[in-house]
C-alpha positions in Angstrom: 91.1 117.9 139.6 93.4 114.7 139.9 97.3 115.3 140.1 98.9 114.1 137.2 102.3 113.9 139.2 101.7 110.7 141.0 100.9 108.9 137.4 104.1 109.3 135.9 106.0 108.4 139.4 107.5 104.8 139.1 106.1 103.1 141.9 109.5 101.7 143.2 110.9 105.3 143.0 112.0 106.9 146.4 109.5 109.0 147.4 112.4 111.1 149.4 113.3 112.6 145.6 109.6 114.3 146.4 109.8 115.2 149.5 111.4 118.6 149.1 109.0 119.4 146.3 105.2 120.5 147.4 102.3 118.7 146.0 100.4 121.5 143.6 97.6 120.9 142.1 97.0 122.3 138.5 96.6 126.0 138.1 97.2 126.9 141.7 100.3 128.3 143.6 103.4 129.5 141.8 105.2 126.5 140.7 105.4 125.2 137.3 103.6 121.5 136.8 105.3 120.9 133.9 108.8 121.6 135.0 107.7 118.7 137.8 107.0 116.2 135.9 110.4 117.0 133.5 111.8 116.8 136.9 110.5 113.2 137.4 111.6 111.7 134.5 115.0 112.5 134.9 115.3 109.1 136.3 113.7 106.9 133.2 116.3 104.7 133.1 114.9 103.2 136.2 111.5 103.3 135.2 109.4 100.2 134.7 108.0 98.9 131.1 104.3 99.4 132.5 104.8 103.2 134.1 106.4 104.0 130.3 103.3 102.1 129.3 101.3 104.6 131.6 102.8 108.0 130.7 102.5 107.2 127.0 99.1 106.6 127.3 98.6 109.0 129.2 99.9 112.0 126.3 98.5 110.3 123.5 95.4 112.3 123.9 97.6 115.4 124.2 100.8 115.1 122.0 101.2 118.9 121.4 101.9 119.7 124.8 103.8 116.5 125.2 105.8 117.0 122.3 106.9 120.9 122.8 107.6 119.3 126.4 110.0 117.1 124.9 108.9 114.2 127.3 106.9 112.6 124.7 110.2 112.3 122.6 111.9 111.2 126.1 109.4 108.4 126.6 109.6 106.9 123.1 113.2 107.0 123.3 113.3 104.8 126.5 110.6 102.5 125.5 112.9 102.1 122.3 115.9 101.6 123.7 114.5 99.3 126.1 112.7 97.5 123.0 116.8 97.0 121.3 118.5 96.4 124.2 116.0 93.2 124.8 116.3 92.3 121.2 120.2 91.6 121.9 120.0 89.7 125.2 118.1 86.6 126.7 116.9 87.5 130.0 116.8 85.3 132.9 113.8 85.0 135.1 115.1 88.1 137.2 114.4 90.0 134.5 110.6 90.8 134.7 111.0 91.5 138.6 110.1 95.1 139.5 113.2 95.5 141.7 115.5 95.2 138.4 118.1 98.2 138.4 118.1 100.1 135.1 120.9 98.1 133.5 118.7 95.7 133.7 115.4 95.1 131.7 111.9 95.2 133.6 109.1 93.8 131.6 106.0 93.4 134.0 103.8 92.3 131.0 101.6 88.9 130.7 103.4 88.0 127.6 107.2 87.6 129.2 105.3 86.0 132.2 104.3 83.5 130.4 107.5 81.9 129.0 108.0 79.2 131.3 111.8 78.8 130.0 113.2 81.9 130.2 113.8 82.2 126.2 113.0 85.9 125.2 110.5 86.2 122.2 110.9 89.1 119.8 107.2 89.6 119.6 106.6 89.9 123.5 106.0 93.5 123.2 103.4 93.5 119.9 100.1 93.3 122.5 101.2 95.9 124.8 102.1 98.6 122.3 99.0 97.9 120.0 96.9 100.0 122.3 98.8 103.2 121.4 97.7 105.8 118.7 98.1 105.8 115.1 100.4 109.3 115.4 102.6 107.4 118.7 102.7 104.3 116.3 104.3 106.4 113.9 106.5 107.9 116.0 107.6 104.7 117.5 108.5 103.3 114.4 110.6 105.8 113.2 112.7 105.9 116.0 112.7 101.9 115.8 114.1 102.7 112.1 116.7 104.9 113.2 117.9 103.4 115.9 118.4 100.0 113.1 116.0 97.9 114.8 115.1 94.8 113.1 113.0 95.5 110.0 111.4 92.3 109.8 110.3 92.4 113.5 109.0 96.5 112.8 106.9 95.0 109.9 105.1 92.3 111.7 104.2 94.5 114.7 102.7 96.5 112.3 100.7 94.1 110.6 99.5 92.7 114.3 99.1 96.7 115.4 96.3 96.7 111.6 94.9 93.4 112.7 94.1 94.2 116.2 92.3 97.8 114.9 90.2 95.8 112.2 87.9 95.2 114.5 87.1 97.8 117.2 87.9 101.0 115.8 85.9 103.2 113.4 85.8 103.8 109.5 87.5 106.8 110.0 90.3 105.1 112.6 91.2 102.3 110.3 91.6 104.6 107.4 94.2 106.7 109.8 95.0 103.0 111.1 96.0 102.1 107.7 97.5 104.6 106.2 100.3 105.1 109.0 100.6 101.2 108.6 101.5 101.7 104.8 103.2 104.6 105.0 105.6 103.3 107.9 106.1 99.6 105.9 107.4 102.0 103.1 110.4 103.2 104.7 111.4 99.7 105.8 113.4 97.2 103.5 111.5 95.5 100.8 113.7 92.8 101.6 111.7 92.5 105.5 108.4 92.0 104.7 106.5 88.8 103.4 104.2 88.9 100.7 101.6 87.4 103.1 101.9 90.7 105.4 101.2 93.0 102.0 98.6 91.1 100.9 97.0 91.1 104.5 97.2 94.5 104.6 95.2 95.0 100.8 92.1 93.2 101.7 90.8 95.7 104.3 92.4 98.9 102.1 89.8 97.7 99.3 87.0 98.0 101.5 88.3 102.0 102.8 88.9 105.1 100.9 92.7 105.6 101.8 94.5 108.2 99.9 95.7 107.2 96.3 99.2 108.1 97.6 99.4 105.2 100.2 97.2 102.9 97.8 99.9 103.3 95.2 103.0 102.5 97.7 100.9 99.6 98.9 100.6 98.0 95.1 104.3 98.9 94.4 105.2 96.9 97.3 102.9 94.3 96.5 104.4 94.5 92.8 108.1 94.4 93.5 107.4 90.9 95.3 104.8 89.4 92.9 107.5 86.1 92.0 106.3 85.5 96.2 102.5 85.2 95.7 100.2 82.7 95.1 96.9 82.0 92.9 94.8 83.1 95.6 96.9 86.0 96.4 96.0 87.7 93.0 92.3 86.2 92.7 91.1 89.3 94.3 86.7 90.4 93.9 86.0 93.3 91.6 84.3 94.8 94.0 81.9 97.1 92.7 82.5 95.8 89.3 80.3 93.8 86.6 83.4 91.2 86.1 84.4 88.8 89.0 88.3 89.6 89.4 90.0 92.9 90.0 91.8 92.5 86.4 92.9 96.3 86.4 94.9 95.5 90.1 96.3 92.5 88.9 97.7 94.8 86.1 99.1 97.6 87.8 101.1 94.7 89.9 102.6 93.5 87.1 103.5 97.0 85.6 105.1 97.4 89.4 106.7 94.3 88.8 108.4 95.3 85.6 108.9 99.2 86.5 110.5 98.5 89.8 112.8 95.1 89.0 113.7 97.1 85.8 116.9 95.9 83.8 118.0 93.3 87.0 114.9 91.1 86.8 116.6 87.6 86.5 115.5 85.0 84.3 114.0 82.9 87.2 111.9 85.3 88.8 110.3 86.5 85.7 109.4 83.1 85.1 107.8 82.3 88.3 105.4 85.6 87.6 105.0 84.4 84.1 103.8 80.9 85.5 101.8 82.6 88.0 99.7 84.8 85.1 99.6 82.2 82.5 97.5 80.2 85.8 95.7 83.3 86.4 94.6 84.1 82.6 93.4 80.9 82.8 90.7 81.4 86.0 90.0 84.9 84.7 89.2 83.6 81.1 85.3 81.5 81.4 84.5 85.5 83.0 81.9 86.5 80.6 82.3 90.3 81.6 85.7 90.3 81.2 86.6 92.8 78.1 88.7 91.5 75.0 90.8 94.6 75.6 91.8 93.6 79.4 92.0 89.8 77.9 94.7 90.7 75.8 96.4 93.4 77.9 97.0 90.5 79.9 98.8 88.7 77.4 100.9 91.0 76.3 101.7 92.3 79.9 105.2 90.7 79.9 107.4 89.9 77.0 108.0 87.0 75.2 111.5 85.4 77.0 109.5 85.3 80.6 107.7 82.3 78.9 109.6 78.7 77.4 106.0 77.2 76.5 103.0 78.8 75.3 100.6 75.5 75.8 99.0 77.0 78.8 98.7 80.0 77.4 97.0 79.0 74.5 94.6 76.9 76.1 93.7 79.9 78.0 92.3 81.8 74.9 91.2 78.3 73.6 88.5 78.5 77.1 88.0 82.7 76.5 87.5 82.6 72.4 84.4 79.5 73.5 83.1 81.6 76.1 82.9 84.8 74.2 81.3 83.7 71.2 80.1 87.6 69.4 83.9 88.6 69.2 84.7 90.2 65.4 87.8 89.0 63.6 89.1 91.7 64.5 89.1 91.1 68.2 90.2 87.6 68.1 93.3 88.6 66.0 94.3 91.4 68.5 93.5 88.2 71.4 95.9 85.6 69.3 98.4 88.8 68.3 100.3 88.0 71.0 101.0 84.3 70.7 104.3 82.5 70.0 104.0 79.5 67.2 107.3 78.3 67.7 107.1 78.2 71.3 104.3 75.9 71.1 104.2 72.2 71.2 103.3 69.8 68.6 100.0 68.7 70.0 99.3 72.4 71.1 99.7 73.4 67.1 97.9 70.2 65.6 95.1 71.4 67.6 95.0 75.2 66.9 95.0 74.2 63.3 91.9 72.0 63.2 90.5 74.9 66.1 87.7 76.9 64.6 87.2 79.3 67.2 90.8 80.7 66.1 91.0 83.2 62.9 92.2 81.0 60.0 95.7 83.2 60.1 96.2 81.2 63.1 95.7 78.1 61.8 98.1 78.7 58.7 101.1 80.1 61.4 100.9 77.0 63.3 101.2 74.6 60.2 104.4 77.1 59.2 105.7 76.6 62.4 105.2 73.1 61.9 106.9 72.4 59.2 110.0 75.0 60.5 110.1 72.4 63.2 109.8 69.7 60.8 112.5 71.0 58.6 114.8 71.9 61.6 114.6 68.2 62.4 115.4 66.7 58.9 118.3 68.8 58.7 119.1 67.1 62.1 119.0 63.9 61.0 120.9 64.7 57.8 123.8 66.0 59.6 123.5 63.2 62.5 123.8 60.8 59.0 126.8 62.4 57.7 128.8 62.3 61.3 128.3 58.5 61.3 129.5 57.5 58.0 132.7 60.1 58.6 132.8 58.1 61.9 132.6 54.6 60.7 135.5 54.7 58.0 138.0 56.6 60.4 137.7 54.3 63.4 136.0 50.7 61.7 138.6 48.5 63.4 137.8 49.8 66.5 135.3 48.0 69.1 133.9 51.0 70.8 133.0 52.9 67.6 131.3 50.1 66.2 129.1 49.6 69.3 128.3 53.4 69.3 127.6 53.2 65.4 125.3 50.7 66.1 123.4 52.9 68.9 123.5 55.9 66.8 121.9 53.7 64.0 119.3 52.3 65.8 118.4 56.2 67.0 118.7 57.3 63.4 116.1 54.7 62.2 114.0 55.7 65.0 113.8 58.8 64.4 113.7 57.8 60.2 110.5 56.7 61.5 109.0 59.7 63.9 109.7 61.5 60.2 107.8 59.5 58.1 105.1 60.0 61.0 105.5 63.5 61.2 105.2 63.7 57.3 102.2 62.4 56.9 100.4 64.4 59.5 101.8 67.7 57.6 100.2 66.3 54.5 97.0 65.6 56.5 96.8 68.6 57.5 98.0 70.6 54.6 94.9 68.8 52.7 92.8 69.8 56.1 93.5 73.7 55.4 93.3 73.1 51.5 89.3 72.6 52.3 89.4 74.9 54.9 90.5 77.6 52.6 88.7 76.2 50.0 85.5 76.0 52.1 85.6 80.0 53.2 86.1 81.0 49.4 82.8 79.5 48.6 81.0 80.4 51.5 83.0 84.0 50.7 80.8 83.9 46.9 78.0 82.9 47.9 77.5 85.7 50.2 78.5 88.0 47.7 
């Protein structure tokens, strides 16, 4: 059987340390294998990146004895500490020479050869460690994590450790690959890691059967940092599913969103994610599977304030209510429920009232709000009106008042006239509903 002794030897290590200890091979003689190699790595400090490479590899397919051994532990901590003390220094081109004393930092790996200026990259090291186990991954991270080592660095080595396992390892490996990558991206600042790492990491977990545990961190992460993502970050397949989008997904993001900004949401970040839905509601709508129920659970997913216009929202239900034509009244009232009158614009309400794919209720909110609007304005102009003339006898002999009199008047007539306008479409459309209403009472009797 080979002797393990010579693997974890650095090869620029005097062999007189040896000389006085007798070559044994396992399970013969007296003398204790294991308290050799301890013995040999009492000098790790002086050990080169590649022979910690070596002797890591080398346990990974045995970590219990490794780890009762303590050199396991020993290992980690020098490949760590050689990992922060790098982080914090630029090395020269010295540096990667195998002669380098322990103060200094030896990295005989292709990626620091190949930076022809000497500038250190944080990400030399992502390749080398990627071909560790799952269980030494996790190790190494947590010890990253307590030693403070940049988060955001520790979260992209991660996501390049998942990426590079995609591919060559088994079902059952990228589940383990996966989960350890979750579960280690959890204990890291939410503050470190992009959106665009979370959302790489969801599209393999839908195609695996992690645990729900480290499904539900994922889409809590994911959640907590929906104002970041994109239209295509949420259009996600339903795999499995008769509709086209993972709708359900989409929802437990945005009840992350909500559950985990709580109280300190600001105003602009809830309406980024209210932007971002009302766009979504919109490519999810012409879905012919798509339930009434998850339709409006959509909807009414965030409250009212995250929204200043409901124009895109409404035209969203304007595309579902035309695609999904057997809906009761029922439905379609529990659909428009939702909807905000006074929060839509004048175009948006002449056109709900004359829509008849909208119950009639609909159509009789939006002339109210009309005319609230209307009525808000007159009352406007009334006290604009009363201002001037109070104006105008206080300061007539001065030149400046007079000019502005004369601008307010000219905006007072104009808007005189957007009045007159806006009066005679309320009457049009007053007379509109009249034989709407009229129309549904007749058509009501002669059914009876």
């Amino acid at each position: 059987m080979e002797d393990p002794i010579p693997l974890l030897i650095p090869r620029y290590m005097p062999t007189s340390m040896l000389e006085d200890k007798p070559r044994v091979w396992l399970g013969t003689g007296s003398c204790n294998l294991l308290q050799k190699t301890k013995d040999s790595i009492d000098e790790l400090s002086f050990w080169a990146w590649s022979d910690l490479l070596v002797a890591l590899k080398h346990y990974q397919d045995s970590p219990r004895t490794a780890t009762s051994s303590g050199i396991l532990e020993k290992c980690l901590d020098s490949l760590v500490g050689r990992l922060a003390m790098a982080s914090e220094v630029t090395p020269c081109a010295s540096t990667s020479s195998p002669d380098s004393s322990g103060l200094r930092i030896s990295f005989n790996t292709r990626s620091t050869q190949s930076s022809n200026k000497g500038l250190f990259r944080a990400t030399w090291w992502f390749e080398d460690l990627s071909a560790l186990s799952p269980n030494l991954i996790e190790m190494l991270v947590k010890s990253m994590v307590s030693r403070g080592y940049n988060h955001v660095i520790v979260s992209g080595f991660l996501f390049y450790y998942q990426k590079s396992k995609f591919y060559t390892a088994s079902s059952d490996e990228k589940r383990e690959v996966l989960e350890i990558v979750i579960d280690m991206l959890y204990t890291l600042d939410p503050s470190s890691i992009s959106s665009k790492i979370l959302f790489g990491v969801l599209r393999p977990v839908l195609r695996s059967n992690i645990s729900k545990s480290c499904r539900n961190k994922l889409e809590s992460m994911i959640g907590s940092q929906l104002d970041q993502a994109t239209i295509d970050n949420l259009l996600i397949p339903s795999y499995g599913r008769s509709y086209l989008y993972d709708v359900n997904l989409v929802l437990r993001f945005l009840k992350a969103f909500l559950r985990e900004g709580g109280s300190e949401l600001s105003p602009i970040r809830m309406k980024k994610v209210a932007s971002l839905i009302d766009l979504y509601i919109t490519e999810v709508a012409p879905d012919r599977c798509l339930k009434s129920s998850k339709f409006s659970a959509l909807v009414m997913v965030l409250p009212d304030s995250a929204r200043d216009s409901w124009d895109e929202l409404y035209h969203a239900m304007d595309i579902y209510l035309e695609v999904h034509t057997g809906l009761s009244e029922e439905e379609k009232m529990k659909i428009c429920g939702g909807l905000n009158y006074k929060k839509l614009s004048s175009e948006a309400c002449m056109h709900l009232s004359q829509n008849t794919k909208f119950p009639s209720t609909s159509a009789v909110q939006a002339l109210i709000s009309q005319q609230w609007k209307l009525k808000n304005l007159l009352e406007g102009m009334h006290n604009a009106k009363h201002y001037t003339d109070f104006t105008a006898k206080e300061d007539r002999g001065r030149e400046q008042v007079v000019v502005y009199n004369e601008k307010l008047r000219a905006q007072l007539q104009g808007m005189q006239w957007r009045v007159m306008e806006l009066e005679k479409v309320c009457k049009k459309m007053q007379n509109q509903m009249a034989k709407i209403m009229k129309a549904k009472v007749l058509t009501h009797s002669d059914a009876r």
